[in-house]
C-alpha positions as YAML, in Angstrom:
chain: A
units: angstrom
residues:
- id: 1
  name: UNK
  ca: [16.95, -21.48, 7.20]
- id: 2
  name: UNK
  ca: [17.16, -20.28, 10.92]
- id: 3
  name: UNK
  ca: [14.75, -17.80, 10.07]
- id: 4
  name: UNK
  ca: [12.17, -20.30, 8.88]
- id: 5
  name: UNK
  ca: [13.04, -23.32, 11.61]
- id: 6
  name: UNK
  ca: [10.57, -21.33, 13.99]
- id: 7
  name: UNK
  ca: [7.46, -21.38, 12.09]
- id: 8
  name: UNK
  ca: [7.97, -24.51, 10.14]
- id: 9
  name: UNK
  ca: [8.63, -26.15, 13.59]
- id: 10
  name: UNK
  ca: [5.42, -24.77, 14.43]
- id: 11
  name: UNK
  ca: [3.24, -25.66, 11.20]
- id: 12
  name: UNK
  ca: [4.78, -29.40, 11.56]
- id: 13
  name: UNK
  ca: [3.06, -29.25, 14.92]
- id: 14
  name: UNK
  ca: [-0.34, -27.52, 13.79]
- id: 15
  name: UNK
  ca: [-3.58, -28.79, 12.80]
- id: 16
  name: UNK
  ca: [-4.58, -25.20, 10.80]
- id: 17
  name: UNK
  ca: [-2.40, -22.23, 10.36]
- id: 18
  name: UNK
  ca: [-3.97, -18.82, 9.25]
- id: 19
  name: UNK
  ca: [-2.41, -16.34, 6.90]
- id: 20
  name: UNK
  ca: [-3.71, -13.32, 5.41]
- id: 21
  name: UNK
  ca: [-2.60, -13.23, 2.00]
- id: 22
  name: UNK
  ca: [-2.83, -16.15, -1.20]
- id: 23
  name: UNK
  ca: [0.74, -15.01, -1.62]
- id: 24
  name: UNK
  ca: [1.92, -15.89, 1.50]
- id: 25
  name: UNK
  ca: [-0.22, -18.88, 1.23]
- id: 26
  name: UNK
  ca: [1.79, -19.95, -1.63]
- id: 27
  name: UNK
  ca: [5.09, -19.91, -0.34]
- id: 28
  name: UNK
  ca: [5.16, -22.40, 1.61]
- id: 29
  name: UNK
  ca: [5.69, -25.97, 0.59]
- id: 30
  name: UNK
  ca: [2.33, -27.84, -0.19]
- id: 31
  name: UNK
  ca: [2.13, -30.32, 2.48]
- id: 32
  name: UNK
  ca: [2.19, -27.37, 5.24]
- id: 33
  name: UNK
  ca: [0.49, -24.58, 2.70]
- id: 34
  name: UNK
  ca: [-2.54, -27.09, 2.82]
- id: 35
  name: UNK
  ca: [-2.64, -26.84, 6.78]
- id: 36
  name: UNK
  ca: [-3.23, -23.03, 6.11]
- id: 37
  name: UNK
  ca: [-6.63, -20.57, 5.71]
- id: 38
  name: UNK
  ca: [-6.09, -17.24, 4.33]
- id: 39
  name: UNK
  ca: [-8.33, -14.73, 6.68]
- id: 40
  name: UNK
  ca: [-6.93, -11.22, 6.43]
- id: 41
  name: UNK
  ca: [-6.35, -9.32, 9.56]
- id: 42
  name: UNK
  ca: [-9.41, -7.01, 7.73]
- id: 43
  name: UNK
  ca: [-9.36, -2.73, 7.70]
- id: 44
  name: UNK
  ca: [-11.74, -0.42, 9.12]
- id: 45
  name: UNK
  ca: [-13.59, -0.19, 5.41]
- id: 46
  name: UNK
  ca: [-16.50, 1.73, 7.19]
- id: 47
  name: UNK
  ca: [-14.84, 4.33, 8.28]
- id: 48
  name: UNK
  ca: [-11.75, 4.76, 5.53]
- id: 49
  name: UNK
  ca: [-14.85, 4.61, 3.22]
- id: 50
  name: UNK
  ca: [-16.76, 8.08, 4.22]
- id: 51
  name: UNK
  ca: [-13.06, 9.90, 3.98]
- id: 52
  name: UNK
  ca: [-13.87, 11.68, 1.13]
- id: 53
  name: UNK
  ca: [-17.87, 12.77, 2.15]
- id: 54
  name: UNK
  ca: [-16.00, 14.12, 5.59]
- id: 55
  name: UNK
  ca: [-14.86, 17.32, 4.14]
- id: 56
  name: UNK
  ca: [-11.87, 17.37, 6.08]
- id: 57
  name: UNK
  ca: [-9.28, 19.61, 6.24]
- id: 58
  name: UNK
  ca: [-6.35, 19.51, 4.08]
- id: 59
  name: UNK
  ca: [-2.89, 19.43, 6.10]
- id: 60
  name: UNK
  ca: [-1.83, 22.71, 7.22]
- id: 61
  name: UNK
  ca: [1.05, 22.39, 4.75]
- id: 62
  name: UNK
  ca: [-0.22, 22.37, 1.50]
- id: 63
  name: UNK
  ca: [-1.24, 25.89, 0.48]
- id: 64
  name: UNK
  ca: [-4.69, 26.93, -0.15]
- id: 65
  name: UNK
  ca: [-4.53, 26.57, -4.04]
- id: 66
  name: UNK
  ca: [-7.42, 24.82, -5.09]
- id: 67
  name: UNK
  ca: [-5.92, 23.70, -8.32]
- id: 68
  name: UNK
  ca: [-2.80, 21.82, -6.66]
- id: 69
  name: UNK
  ca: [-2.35, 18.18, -7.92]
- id: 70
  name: UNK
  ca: [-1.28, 16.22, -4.35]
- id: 71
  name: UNK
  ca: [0.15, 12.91, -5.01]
- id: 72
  name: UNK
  ca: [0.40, 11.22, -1.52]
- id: 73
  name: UNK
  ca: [3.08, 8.14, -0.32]
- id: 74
  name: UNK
  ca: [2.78, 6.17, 2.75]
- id: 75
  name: UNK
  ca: [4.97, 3.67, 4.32]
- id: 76
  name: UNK
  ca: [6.35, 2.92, 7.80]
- id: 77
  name: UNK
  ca: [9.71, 3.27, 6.56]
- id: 78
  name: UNK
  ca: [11.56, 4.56, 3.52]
- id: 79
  name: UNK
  ca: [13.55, 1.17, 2.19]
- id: 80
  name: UNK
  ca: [14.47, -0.85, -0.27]
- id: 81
  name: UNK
  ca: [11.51, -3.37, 0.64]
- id: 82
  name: UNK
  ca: [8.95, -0.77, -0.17]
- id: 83
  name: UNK
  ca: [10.54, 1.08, -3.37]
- id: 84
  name: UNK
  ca: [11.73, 4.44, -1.81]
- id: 85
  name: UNK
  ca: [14.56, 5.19, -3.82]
- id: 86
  name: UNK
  ca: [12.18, 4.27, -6.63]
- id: 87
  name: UNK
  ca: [9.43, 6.45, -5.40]
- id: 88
  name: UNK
  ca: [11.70, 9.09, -4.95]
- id: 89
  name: UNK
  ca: [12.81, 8.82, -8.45]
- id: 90
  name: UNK
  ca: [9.23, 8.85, -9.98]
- id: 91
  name: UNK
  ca: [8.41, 11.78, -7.98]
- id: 92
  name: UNK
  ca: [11.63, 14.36, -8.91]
- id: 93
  name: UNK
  ca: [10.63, 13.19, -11.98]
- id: 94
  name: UNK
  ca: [6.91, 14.10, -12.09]
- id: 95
  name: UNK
  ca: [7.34, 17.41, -10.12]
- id: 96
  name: UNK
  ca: [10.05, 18.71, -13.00]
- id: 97
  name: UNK
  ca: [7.02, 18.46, -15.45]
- id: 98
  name: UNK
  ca: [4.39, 19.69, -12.81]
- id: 99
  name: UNK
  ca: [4.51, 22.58, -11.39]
- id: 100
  name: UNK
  ca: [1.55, 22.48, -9.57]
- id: 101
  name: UNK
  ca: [2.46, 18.87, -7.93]
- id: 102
  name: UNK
  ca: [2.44, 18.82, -4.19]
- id: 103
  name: UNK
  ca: [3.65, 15.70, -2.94]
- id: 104
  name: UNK
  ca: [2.70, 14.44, 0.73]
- id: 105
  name: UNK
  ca: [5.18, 11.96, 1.72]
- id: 106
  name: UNK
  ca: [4.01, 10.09, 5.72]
- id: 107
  name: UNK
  ca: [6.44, 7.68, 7.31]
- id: 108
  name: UNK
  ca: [9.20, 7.48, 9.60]
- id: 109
  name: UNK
  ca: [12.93, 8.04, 7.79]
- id: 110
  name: UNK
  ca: [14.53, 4.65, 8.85]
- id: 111
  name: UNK
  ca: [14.75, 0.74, 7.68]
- id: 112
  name: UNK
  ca: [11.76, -1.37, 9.05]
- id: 113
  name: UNK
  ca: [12.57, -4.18, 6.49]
- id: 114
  name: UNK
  ca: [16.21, -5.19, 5.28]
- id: 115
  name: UNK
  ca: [19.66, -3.73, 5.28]
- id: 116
  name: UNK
  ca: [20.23, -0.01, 5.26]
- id: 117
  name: UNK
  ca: [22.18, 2.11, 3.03]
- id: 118
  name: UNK
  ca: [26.28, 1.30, 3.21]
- id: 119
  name: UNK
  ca: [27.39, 4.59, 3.42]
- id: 120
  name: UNK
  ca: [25.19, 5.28, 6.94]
- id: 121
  name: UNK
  ca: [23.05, 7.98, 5.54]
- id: 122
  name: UNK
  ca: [19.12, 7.62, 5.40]
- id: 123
  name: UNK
  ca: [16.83, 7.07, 2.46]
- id: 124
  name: UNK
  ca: [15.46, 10.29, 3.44]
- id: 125
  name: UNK
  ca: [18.85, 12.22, 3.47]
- id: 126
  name: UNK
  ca: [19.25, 10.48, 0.26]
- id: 127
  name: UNK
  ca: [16.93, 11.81, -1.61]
- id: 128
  name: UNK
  ca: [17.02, 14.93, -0.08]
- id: 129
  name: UNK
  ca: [20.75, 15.15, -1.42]
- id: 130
  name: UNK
  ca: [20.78, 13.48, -4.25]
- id: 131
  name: UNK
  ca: [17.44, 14.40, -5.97]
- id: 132
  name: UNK
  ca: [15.75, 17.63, -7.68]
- id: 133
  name: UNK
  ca: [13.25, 17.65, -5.40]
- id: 134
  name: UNK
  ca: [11.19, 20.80, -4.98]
- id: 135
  name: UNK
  ca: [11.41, 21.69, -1.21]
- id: 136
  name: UNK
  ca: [8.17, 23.84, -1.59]
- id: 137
  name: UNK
  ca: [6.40, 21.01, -2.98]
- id: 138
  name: UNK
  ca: [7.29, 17.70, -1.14]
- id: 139
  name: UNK
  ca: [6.19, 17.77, 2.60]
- id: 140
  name: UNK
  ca: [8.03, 14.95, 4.78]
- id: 141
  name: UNK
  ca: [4.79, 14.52, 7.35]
- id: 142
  name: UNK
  ca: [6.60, 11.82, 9.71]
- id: 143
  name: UNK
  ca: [4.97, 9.43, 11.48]
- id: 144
  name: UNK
  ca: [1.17, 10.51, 11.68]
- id: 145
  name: UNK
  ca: [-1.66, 9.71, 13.78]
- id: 146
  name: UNK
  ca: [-5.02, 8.79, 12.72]
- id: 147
  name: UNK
  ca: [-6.80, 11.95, 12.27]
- id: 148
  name: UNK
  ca: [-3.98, 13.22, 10.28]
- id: 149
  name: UNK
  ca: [-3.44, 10.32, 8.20]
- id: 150
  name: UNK
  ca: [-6.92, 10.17, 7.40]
- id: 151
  name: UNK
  ca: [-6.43, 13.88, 5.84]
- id: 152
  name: UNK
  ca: [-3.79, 12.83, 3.83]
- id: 153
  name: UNK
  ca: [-5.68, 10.06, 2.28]
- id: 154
  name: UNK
  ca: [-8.88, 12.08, 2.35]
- id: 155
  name: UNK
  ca: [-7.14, 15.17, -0.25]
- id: 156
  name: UNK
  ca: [-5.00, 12.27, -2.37]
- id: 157
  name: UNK
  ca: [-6.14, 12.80, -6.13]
- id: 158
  name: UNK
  ca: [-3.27, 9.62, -6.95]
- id: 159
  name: UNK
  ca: [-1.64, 7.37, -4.32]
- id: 160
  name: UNK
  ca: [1.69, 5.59, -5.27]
- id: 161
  name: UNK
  ca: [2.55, 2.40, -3.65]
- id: 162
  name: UNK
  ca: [5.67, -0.05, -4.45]
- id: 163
  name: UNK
  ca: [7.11, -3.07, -2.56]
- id: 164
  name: UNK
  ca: [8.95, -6.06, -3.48]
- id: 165
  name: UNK
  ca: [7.10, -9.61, -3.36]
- id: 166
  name: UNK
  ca: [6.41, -9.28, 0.40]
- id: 167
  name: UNK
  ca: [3.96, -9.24, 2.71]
- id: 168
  name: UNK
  ca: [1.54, -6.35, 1.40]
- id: 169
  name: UNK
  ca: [1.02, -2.90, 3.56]
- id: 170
  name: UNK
  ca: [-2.20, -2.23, 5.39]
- id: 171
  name: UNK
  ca: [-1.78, 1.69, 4.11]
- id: 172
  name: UNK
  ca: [-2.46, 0.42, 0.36]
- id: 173
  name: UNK
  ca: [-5.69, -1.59, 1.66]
- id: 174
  name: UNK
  ca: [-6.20, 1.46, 3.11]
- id: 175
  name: UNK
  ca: [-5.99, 3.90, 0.52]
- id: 176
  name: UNK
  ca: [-8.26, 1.69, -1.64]
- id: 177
  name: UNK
  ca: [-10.70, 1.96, 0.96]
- id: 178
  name: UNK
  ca: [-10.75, 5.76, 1.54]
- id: 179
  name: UNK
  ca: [-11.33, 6.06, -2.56]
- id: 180
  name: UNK
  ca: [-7.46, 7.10, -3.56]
- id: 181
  name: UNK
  ca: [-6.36, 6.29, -7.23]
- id: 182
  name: UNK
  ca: [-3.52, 4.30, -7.27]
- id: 183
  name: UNK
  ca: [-0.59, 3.57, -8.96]
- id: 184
  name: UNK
  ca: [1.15, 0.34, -7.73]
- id: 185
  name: UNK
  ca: [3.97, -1.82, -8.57]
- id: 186
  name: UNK
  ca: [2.95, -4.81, -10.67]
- id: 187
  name: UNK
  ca: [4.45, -7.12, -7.78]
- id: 188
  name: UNK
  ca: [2.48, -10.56, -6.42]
- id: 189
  name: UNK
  ca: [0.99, -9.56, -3.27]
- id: 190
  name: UNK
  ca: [-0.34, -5.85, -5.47]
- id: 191
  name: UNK
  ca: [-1.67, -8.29, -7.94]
- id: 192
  name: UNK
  ca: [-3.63, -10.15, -5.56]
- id: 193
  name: UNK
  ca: [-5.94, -7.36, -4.74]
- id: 194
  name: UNK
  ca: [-5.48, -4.98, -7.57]
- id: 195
  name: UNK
  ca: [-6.35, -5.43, -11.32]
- id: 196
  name: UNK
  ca: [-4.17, -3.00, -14.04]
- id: 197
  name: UNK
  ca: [-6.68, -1.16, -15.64]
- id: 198
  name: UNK
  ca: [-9.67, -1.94, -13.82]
- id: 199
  name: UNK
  ca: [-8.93, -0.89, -10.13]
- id: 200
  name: UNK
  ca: [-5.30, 0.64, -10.47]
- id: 201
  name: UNK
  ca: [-2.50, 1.23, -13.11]
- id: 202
  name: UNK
  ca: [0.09, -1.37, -11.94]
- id: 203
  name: UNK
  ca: [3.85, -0.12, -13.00]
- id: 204
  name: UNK
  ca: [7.03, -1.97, -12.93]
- id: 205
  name: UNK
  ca: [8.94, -1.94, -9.75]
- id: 206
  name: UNK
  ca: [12.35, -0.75, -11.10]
- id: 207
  name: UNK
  ca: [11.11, 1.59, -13.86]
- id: 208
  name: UNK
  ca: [10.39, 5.15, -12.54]
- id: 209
  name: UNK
  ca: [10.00, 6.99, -15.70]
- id: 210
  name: UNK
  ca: [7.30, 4.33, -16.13]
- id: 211
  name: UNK
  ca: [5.62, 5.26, -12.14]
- id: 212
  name: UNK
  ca: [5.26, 9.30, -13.62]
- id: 213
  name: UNK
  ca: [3.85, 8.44, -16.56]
- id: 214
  name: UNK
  ca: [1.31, 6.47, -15.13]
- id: 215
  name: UNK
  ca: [0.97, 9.21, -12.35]
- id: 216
  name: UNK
  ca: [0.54, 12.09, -14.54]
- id: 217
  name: UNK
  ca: [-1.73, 9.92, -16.72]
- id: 218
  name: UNK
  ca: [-4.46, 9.64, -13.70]
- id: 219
  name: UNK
  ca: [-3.46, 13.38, -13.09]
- id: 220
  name: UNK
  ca: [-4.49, 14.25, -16.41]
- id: 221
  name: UNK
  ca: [-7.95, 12.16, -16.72]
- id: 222
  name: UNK
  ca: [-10.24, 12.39, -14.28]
- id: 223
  name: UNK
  ca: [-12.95, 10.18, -15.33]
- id: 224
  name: UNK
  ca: [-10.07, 7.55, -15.03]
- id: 225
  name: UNK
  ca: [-9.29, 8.50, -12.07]
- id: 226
  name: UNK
  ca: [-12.45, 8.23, -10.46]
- id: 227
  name: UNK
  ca: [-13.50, 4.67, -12.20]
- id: 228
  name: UNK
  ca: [-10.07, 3.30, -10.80]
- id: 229
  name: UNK
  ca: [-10.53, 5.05, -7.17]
- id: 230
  name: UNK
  ca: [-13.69, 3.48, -7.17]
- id: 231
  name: UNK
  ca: [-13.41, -0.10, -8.51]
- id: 232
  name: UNK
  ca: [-10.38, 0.07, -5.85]
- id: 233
  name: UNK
  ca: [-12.82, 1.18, -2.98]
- id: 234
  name: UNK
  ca: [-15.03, -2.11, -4.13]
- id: 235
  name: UNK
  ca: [-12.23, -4.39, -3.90]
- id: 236
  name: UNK
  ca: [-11.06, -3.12, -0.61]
- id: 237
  name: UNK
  ca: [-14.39, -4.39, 0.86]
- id: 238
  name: UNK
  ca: [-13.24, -7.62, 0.47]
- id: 239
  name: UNK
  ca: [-11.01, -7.00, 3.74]
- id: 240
  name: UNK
  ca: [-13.27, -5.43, 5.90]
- id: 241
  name: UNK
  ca: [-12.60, -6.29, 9.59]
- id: 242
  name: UNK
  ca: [-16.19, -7.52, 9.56]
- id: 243
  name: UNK
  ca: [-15.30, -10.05, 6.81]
- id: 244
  name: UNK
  ca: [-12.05, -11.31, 8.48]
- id: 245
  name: UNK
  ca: [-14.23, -11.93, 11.79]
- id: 246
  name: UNK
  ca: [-17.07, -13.87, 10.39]
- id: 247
  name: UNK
  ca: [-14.47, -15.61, 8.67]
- id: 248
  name: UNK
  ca: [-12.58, -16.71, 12.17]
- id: 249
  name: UNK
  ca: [-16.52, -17.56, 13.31]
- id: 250
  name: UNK
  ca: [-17.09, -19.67, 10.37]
- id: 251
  name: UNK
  ca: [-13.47, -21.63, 10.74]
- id: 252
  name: UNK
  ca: [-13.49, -22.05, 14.80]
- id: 253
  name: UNK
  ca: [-17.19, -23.49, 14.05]
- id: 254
  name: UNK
  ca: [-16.89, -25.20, 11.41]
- id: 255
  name: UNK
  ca: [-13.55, -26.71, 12.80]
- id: 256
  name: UNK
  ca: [-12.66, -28.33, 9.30]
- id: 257
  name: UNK
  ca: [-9.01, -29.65, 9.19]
- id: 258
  name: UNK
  ca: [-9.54, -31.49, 5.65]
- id: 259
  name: UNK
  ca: [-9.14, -28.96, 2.97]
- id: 260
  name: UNK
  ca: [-6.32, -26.39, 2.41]
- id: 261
  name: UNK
  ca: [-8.98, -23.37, 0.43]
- id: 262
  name: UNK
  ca: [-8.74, -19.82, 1.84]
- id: 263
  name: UNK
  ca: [-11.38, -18.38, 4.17]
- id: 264
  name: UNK
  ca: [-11.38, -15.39, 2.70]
- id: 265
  name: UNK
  ca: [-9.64, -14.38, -0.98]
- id: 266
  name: UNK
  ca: [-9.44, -11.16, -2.54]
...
């Protein structure tokens, strides 16, 4: 409750409210969820989209192998929130019955959302320790910056992305955008902006053995691969920077206070 008082005080006081998600839309009450206009914050689409057409480099740590399989993760954190011990699960798993799998894994080892682990070690050190991961075959990246993050997404041949019902990561808008297959967790805020079948294989969130089967599915077809990656790449469009500005134009002009329908939907 303390955490909400702030922004419902400040919705009870508002005339519109903008959010960038239906899901986050929907959890709020319906007299104040009316009040609010979804308008996402919008991705540089134009230039995650020619990622692929680049010919970048691949990161200096993968080997020069041109018949690896690279399965790439991104988060800001490794947490609970976003499915790491999950992820980490999945992946041990998949690399057992690949032995070509290279795994490229870019994020900083510590909790950005919720509690960490009881006994004080990291979700990195975790699964480090605890897991039969292949040392030679999952690269920790750390935090990147663009140019390097952009190579990770550019070489991805499947992307894996879990989180809880929460707000949704810019890195999976963002991996849809540069033309990455994806696996996701069949979760509200995924659902919103991915279809299973059409534009991603959606997974549950607590089943890894169900994550590396649907990762070494899209590993072993490649025309599936590439009709997800790019029915993904045509839904990511939909939040375009371009599209979340003329949709602030059209709401500061149009200055309409009656109804409660998003600006923008995925």
């Amino acid at each position: 409750r303390t955490w909400n008082a702030q922004i419902l005080q400040e919705l009870a006081h508002c005339e519109i409210g903008v959010v960038p998600t239906q899901w986050q839309r929907q959890q709020f009450p319906g007299h104040l969820s009316s009040r609010l206009r979804v308008i996402h914050e919008g991705i540089d689409t134009e230039a995650l989209g020619k990622l692929r057409s680049a010919q970048l480099p691949r990161p200096a740590c993968l080997p020069a192998d041109a018949d690896l399989e690279i399965l790439t993760y991104v988060s800001r954190g490794f947490e609970e929130y976003r499915g790491f011990p999950q992820v980490m699960q999945a992946i041990a798993l998949l690399q057992q019955q690949r032995p070509r799998l290279h795994v490229l894994i870019a994020g900083s080892d510590l909790v950005a959302y919720g509690a960490p682990r009881p006994d004080g070690r990291s979700w990195g050190d975790w699964a480090k320790q605890e897991l039969p991961l292949d040392p030679q075959r999952t690269h920790w990246l750390g935090p990147l910056q663009e140019p390097e993050y952009h190579q990770v997404l550019a070489c991805s041949q499947v992307h894996l992305y879990l989180t809880i019902p929460f707000v949704l990561s810019w890195s999976l808008l963002e991996a849809m955008a540069a033309g990455c297959s994806i696996v996701a967790s069949a979760t509200p805020p995924v659902e919103e902006v991915l279809r299973h079948g059409q534009s991603a294989l959606l997974v549950p969130f607590f089943d890894p053995p169900a994550q590396a089967a649907a990762m070494a599915q899209l590993l072993d077809e490649p025309q599936l691969r590439r009709r997800l990656a790019e029915a993904a790449q045509v839904a990511a469009q939909a939040y375009g920077a371009h599209r979340g500005w003329q949709a602030w134009q059209a709401l500061l002009s149009r200055n309409d206070h009656q109804t409660g329908c998003a600006a923008v939907t995925g």
